[in-house]
C-alpha positions in Angstrom: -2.8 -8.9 -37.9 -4.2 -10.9 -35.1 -3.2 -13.9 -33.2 -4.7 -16.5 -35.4 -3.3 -15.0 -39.3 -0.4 -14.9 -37.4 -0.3 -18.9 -36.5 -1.8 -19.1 -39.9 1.1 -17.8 -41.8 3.4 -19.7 -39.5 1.9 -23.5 -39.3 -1.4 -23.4 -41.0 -4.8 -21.9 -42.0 -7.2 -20.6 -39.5 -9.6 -23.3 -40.7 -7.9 -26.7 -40.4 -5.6 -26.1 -37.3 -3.2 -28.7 -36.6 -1.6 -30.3 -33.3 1.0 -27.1 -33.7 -1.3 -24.5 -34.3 -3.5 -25.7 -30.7 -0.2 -25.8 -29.3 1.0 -22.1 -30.2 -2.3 -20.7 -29.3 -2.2 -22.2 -25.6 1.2 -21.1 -25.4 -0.5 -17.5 -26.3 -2.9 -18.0 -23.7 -0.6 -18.9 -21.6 1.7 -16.0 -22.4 -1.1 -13.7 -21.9 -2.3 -15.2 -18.7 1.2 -15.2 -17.5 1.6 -11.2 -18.3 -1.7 -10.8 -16.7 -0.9 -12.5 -13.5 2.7 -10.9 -13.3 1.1 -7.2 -13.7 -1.2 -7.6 -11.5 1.0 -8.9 -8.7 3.1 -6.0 -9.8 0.6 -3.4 -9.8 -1.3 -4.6 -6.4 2.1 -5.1 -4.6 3.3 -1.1 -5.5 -0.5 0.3 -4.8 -0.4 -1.6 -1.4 3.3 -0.2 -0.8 1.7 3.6 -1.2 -1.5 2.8 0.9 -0.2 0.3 3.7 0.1 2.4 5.9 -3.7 4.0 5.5 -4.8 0.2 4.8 -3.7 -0.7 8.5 -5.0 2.4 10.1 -8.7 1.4 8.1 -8.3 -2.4 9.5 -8.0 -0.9 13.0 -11.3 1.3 12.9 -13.3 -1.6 11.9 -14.8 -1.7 15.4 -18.1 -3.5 15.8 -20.0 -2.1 13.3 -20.8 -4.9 10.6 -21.1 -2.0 7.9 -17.5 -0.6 8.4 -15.7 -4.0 8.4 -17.6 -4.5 5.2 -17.0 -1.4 3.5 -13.2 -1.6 4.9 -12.7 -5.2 3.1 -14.1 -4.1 -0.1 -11.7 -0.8 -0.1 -9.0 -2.3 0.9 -9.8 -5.4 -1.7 -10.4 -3.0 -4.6 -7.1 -1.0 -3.8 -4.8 -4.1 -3.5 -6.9 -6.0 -5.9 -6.9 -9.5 -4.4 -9.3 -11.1 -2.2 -6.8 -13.7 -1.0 -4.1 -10.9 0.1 -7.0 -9.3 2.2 -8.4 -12.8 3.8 -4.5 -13.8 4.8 -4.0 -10.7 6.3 -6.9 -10.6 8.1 -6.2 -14.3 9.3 -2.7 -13.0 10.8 -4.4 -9.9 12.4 -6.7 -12.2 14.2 -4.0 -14.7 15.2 -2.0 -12.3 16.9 -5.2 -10.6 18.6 -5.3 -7.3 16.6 -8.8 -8.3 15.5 -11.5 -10.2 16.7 -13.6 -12.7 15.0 -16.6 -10.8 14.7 -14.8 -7.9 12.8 -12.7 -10.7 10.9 -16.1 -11.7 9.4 -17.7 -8.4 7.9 -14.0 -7.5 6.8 -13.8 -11.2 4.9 -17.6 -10.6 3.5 -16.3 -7.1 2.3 -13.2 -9.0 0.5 -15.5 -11.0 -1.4 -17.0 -8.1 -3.2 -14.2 -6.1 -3.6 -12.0 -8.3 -5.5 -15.2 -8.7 -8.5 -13.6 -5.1 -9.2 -11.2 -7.4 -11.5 -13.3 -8.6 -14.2 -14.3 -5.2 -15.2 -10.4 -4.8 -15.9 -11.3 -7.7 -18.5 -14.6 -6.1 -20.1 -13.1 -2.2 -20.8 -10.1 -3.6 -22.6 -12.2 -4.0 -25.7 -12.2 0.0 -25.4 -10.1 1.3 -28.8 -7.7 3.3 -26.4 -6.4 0.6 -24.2 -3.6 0.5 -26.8 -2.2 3.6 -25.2 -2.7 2.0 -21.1 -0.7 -0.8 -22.8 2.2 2.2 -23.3 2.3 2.4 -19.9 4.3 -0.4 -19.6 7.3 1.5 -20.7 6.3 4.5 -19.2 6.7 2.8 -15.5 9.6 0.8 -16.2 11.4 4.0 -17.0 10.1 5.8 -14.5 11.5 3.1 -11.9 15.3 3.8 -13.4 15.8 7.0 -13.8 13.6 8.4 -11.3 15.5 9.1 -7.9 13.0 9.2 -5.3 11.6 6.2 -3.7 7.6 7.4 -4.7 8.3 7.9 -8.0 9.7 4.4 -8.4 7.1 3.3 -7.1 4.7 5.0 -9.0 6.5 4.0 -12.1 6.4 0.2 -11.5 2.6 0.6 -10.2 2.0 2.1 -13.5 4.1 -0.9 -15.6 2.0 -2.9 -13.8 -1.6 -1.2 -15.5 0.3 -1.8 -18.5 1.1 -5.6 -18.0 -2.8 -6.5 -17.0 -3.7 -5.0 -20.1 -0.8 -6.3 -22.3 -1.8 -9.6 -20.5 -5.9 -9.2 -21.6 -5.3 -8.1 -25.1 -3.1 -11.2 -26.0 -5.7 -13.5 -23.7 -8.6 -12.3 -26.1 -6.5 -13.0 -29.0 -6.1 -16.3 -28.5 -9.7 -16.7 -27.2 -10.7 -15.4 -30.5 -8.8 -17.5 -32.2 -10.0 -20.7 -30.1 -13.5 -19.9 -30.3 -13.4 -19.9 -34.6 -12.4 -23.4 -34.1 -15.8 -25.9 -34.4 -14.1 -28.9 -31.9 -13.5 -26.7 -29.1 -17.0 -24.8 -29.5 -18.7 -28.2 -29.6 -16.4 -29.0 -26.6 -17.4 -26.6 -24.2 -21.2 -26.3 -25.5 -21.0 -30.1 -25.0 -21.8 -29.9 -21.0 -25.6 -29.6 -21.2 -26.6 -33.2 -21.6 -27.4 -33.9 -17.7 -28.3 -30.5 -16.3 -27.6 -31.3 -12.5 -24.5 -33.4 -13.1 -23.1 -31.2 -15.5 -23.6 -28.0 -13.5 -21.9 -29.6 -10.7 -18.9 -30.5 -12.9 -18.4 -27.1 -13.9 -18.8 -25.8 -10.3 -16.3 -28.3 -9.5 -14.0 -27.3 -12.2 -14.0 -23.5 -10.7 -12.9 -24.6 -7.3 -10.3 -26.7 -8.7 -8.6 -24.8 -11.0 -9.0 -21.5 -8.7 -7.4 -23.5 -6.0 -4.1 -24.1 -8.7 -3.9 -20.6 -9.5 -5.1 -19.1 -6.3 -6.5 -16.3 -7.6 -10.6 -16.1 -8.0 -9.8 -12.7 -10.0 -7.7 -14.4 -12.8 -10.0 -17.6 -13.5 -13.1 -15.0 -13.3 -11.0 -12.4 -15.9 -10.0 -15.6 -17.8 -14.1 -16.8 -17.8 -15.0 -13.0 -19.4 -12.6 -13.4 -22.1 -13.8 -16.6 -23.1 -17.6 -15.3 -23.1 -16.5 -12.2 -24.3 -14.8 -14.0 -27.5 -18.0 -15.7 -28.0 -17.8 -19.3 -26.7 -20.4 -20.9 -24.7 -20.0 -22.6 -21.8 -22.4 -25.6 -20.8 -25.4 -24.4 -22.8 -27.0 -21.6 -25.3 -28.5 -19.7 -21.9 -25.1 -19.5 -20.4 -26.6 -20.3 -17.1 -23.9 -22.9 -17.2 -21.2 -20.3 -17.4 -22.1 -19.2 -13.6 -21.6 -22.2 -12.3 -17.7 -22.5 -13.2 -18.2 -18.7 -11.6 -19.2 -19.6 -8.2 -17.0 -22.3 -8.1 -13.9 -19.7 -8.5 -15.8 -18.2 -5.3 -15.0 -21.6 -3.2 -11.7 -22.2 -4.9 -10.0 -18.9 -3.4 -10.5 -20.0 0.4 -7.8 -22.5 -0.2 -5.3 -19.8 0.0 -6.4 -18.6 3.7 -6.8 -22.4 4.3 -3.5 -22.8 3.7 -2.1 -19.3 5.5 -4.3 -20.5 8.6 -2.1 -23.8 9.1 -0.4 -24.2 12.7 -2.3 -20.1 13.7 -4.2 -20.1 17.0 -7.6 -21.0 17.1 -9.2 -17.9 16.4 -6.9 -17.5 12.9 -8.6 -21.4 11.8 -11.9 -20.3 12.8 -11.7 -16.7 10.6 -10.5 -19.0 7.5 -13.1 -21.2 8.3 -15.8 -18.6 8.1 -14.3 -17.1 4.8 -14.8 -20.8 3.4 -18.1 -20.8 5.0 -19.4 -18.0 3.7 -18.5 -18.8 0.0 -20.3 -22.6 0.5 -23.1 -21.1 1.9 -23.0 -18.8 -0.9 -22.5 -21.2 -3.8 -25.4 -23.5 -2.3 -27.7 -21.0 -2.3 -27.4 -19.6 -5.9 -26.9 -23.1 -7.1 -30.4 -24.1 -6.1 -31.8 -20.6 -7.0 -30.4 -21.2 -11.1 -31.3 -24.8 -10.9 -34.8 -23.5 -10.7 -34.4 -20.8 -13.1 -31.6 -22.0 -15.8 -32.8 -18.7 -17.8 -31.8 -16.3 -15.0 -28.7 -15.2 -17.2 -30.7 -14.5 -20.6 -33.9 -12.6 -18.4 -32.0 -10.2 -16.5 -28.7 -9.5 -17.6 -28.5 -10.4 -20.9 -31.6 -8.3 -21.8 -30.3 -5.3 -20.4 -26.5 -6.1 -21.5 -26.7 -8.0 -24.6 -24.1 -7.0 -26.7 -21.7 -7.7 -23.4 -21.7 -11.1 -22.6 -18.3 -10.2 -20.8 -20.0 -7.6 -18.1 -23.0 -10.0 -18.1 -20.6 -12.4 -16.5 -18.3 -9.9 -14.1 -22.0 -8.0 -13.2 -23.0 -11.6 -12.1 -19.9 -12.1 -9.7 -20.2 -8.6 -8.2 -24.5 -9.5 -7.8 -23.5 -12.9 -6.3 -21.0 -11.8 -3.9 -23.2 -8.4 -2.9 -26.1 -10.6 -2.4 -24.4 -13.1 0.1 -23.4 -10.0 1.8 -26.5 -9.1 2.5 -28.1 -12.2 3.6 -25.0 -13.2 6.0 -24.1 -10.3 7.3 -27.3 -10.0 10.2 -26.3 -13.6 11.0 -22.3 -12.2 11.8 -22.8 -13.6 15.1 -24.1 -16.9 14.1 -20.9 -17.5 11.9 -18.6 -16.7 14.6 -20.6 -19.2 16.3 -20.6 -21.8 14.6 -17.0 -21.6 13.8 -15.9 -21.9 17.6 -18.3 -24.8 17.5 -16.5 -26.5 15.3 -12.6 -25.8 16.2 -12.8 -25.4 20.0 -9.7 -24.4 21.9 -7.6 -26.4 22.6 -7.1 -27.6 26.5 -3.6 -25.7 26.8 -5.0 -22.7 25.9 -4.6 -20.9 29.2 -0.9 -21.7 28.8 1.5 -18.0 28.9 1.4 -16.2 25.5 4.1 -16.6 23.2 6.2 -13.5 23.1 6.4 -13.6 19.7 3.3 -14.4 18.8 2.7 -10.7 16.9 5.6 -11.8 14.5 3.4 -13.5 12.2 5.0 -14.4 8.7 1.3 -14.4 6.8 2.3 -10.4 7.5 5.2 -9.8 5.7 3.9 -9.5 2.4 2.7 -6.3 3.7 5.5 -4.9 4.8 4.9 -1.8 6.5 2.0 -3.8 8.4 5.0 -6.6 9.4 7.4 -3.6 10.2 4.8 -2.0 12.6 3.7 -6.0 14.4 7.9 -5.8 14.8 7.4 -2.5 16.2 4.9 -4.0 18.8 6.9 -7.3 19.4 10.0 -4.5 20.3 7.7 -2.6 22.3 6.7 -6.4 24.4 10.8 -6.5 25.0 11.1 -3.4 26.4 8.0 -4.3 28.7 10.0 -7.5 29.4 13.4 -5.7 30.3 11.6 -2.8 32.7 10.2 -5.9 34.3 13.5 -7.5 34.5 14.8 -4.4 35.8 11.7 -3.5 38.4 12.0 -7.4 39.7 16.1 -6.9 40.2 16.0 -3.6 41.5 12.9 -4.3 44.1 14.9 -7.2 45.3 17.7 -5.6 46.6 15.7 -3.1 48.4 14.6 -6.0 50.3 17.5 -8.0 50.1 15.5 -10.9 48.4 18.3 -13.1 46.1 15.2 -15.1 44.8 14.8 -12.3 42.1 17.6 -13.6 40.9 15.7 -16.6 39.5 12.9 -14.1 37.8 14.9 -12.1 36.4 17.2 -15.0 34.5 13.9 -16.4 33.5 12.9 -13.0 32.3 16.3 -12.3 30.0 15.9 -15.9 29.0 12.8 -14.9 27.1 13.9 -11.5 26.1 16.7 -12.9 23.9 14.3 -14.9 22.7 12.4 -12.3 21.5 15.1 -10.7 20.2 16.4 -13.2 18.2 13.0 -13.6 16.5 12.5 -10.0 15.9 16.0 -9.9 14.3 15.0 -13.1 11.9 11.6 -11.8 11.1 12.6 -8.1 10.0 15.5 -10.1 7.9 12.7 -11.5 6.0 10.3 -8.1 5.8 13.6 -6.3 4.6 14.2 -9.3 2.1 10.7 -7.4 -0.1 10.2 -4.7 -2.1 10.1 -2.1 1.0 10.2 1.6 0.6 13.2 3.7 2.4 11.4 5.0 5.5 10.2 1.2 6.0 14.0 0.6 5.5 14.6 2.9 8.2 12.2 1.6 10.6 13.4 -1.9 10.0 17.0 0.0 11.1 16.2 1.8 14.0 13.8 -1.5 15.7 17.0 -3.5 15.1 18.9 -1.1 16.9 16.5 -0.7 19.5 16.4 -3.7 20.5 19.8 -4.2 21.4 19.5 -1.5 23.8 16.5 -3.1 25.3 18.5 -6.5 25.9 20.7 -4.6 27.6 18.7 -3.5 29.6 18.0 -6.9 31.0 21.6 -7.4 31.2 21.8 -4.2 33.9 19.1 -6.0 35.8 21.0 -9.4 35.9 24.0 -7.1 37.7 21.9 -5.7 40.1 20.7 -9.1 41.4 24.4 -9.8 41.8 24.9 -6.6 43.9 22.2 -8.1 45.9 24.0 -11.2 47.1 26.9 -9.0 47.4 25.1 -7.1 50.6 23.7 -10.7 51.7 26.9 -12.3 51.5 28.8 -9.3 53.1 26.3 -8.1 55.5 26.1 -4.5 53.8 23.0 -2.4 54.8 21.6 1.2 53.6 19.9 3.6 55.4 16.4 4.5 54.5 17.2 7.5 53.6 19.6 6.1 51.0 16.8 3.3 49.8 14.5 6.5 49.6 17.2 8.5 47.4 17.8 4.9 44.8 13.7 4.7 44.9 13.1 8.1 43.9 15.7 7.5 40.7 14.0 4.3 40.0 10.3 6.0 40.1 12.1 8.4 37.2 13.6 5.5 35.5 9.9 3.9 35.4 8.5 7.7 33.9 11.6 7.9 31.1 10.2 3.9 30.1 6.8 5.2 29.8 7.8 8.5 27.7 10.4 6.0 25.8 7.7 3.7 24.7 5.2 6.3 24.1 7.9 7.9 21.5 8.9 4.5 20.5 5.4 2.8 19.4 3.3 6.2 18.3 6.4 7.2 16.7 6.2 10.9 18.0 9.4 12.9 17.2 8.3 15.9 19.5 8.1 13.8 22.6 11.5 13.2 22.4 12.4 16.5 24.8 10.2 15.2 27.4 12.6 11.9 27.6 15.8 13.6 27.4 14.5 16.3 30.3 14.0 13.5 32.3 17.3 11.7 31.7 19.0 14.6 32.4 17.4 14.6 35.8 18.3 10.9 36.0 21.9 11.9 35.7 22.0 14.9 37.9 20.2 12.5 40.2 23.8 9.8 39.5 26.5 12.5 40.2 23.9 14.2 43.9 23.8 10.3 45.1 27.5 9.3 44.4 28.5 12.8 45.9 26.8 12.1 49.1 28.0 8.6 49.0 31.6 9.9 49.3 30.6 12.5 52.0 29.1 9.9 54.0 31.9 7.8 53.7 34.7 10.6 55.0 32.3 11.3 57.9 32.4 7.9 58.9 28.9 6.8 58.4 29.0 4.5 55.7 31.5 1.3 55.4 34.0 1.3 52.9 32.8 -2.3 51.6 29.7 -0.6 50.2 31.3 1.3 47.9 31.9 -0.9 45.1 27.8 -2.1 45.4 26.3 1.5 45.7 28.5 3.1 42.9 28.1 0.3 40.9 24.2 0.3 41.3 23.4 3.8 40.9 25.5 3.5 37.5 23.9 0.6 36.1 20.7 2.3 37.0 21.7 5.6 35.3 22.6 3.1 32.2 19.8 1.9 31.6 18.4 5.4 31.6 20.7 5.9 29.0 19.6 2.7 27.0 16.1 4.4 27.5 16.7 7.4 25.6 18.6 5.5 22.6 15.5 3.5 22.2 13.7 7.0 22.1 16.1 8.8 19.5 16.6 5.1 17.1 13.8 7.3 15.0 16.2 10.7 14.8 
């Protein structure tokens, strides 16, 4: 029994529907459309949590060839299976500088045809077996409670996800079946043909707007199959009005990078602007071209597809979107510059980089991708703190109590830093995130307590520095040469430390803890000597407190060092 005996037997006939029966079968639609939307969030959310990892790796080998970003947007469009998702990710990788506009561009032009892949979803679930995929469903959803291992569960919901989308289509087509047996809304909907120009632009109109609602161009272009697919028509009997309320869905997804691209650097605006661009241009183009050949539809595609007006309609989307591709994609350049024409930088812009500016919150529904920018943000800090730490510790070798100034400057940003790193991984861990996400999201937070400490030990050393000023405490050179030479390996264990710390390699581990050990032989030589000096009379007794003191903050921080290096054990 279909959708429409079943509202039949429950209000009325199928032939004289009343204000109850239009009422259940938008509910259906809606139902449908709501199952639809949920698997497919569902299902693109657990296929990105498998491939994130490879998806940021492909980002970061677009380069400067126009050809890879393309083919990279499209992938990684197909594979998460919205255009939207790509385009605000993209917007956050240029506003933190991890790509540049030109790349932005062929990656947002590759977005654009990968996320037609969705329609098709729409025309095979006519195909008798999709009643099994639909099984699917409660395949995943066991698979996600009794299954123990964190790939598995994700596997499972990926798959109850499949199941949704096609749950979600097959109760969509009812109701479109249903609908299109009914004369009023047949004659509604053929009804837009009377002014060809005005009309056309209404239903271009109607594409943006409702595509902006549901942000999704992959939904209203599913939902647009389903209705030709059940047999209405749209505008007029060469459906050439049909692709109208298509390439308006084209200009309605920008909104959602619009949006994402509020209060980002320049360079984020201008890559959301280009997206928007590029589907205007688009639209303008094709508009004029059916205007001048309203039988385009019925000449082409519907001779060579005619029992499928469906894949008529999502064949049109990927031909429209491929097309632009090819005609924008020489003129990269000339989009880039067009878009710093029209948002220029503003006149602050040389002002000092914001520390956090890698945290960027349009990330974090790609979690592993927000996990690795907190990586990078932790990796800033421990920049910061070695800097603290150089600054302090080159200031009392000359006896300079200005450093003193630099350095609380310095701390004053790293717990800045800190706390933002702290609130954003809060917020990643707040998602769906796999376990070894879970325990990067650990050991950063752990690191970075280390690192602050590590500005601490600087802040002490500048006060062993007025100590010597105040007190008029000198060292030999020889002694200066001995705290310089433990400071040059202190700079070599940072290097090694971050090395481990942001390529996350395990092995390199031994190299940090040989050198730490050396650090720490170097501690116990220096202190020893110290002591012999002093019982030999060559060193005063007030320097004691300040050397010992120094060479073990020094030897902490070391320490700090290699905690940062093991947080991934």
């Amino acid at each position: 029994m279909n959708l429409a005996a079943m509202l039949s037997s429950a209000v009325g006939t199928g032939d004289n529907w009343g204000v109850m029966d239009y009422t259940l079968a938008v509910v259906a639609l809606l139902a449908g459309l709501g199952a639809f939307l949920f698997g497919f969030k569902v299902l693109s959310d657990n296929i990105e949590k498998l491939a994130t990892n490879k998806l940021r790796r492909w980002f970061e080998k677009t380069g400067k060839s126009r050809l890879a970003g393309v083919g990279i947007g499209a992938g990684v469009t197909a594979i998460i299976q919205s255009s939207s998702a790509t385009t605000v990710m993209v917007v956050g990788f240029v506003n933190v500088g991890l790509m540049s506009l030109f790349q932005a561009t062929t990656v947002i032009m590759g977005a654009n045809i990968g996320t037609t892949v969705t329609a098709y979803f729409s025309v095979i679930a006519d195909i008798p077996f999709i009643e099994i995929i639909t099984v699917l469903t409660c395949v995943g959803i066991f698979m996600d409670m009794l299954c123990k291992k964190d790939k598995a569960k994700t596997v499972g919901m990926m798959l109850a996800g499949l199941g949704l989308v096609f749950l979600g289509l097959q109760y969509m087509g009812m109701a479109m079946d249903d609908f299109a047996s009914q004369q009023v809304v047949t004659d509604f909907l053929a009804g837009v043909n009377n002014d060809i120009v005005k009309n056309r632009l209404v239903l271009l109109l109607t594409g943006v707007v409702i595509t902006g609602i549901v942000q999704s161009s992959s939904a209203v272009t599913t939902l647009i199959v389903q209705m030709v697919g059940a047999g209405m028509v749209i505008g007029d009997p060469s459906n050439s009005g049909v692709l109208f309320l298509v390439l308006g869905t084209n200009i309605g997804t920008c909104v959602t990078a619009l949006l994402s691209s509020i209060g980002t650097k320049t360079n984020a605006r201008r890559a959301a602007l280009i997206h928007l661009m590029f589907n205007v241009f688009g639209t303008v183009i094709f508009s004029v071209f059916l205007l001048c050949w309203p039988g385009f539809l019925n000449a082409t595609l519907g001779k060579w597809f005619a029992n499928d007006p469906g894949l008529q309609i999502a064949l049109f989307h990927t031909f429209f979107n491929v097309v632009c591709t090819c005609i924008f994609l020489p003129f990269t350049n000339v989009f880039v510059k067009i878009s710093t024409k029209l948002i220029r930088e503003p006149k602050d812009s040389n002002s000092p980089a914001n520390d956090a500016q890698l945290l960027d919150e349009r990330l974090i529904n790609s979690p592993s991708v927000a996990i690795n920018q907190a990586n990078k943000a932790a990796v800033r800090m421990a920049e910061l703190s070695m800097e603290a730490l150089r600054t302090a510790f080159n200031g009392f070798v000359v006896g300079d109590e200005k450093a003193k100034e630099e350095v609380a400057e310095l701390n004053t940003r790293i717990g800045d830093l800190e706390r933002a790193i702290v609130a954003y991984l809060i917020k990643v861990a707040a998602e769906d995130i796999s376990l070894s996400d879970e325990k990067l999201i650990s050991a950063i937070q752990q690191s970075t307590g280390d690192i602050l400490r590590i500005g601490e030990l600087a802040d002490n050393i500048t006060k062993y520095t007025r100590n010597c000023k105040r007190d008029g405490i000198e060292f030999s050179h020889g002694v200066i040469k001995s705290l310089q030479d433990m400071f040059a390996k202190i700079e070599e264990l940072a290097a090694r430390t971050l090395d481990v710390f942001d390529r996350k390699d395990i092995t390199a581990v031994k190299a940090v803890d040989k050198v730490e050990d050396e650090i720490d032989a170097d501690r116990k030589a220096m202190v020893k000597d110290h002591i012999r000096r002093l019982n030999e009379g060559k060193c005063k007794p007030a320097s004691s407190g300040v050397f010992i003191n120094l060479v073990g903050n020094l030897e902490r921080a070391a320490d700090h060092l290699t905690y940062v290096a093991h947080a991934l054990d």
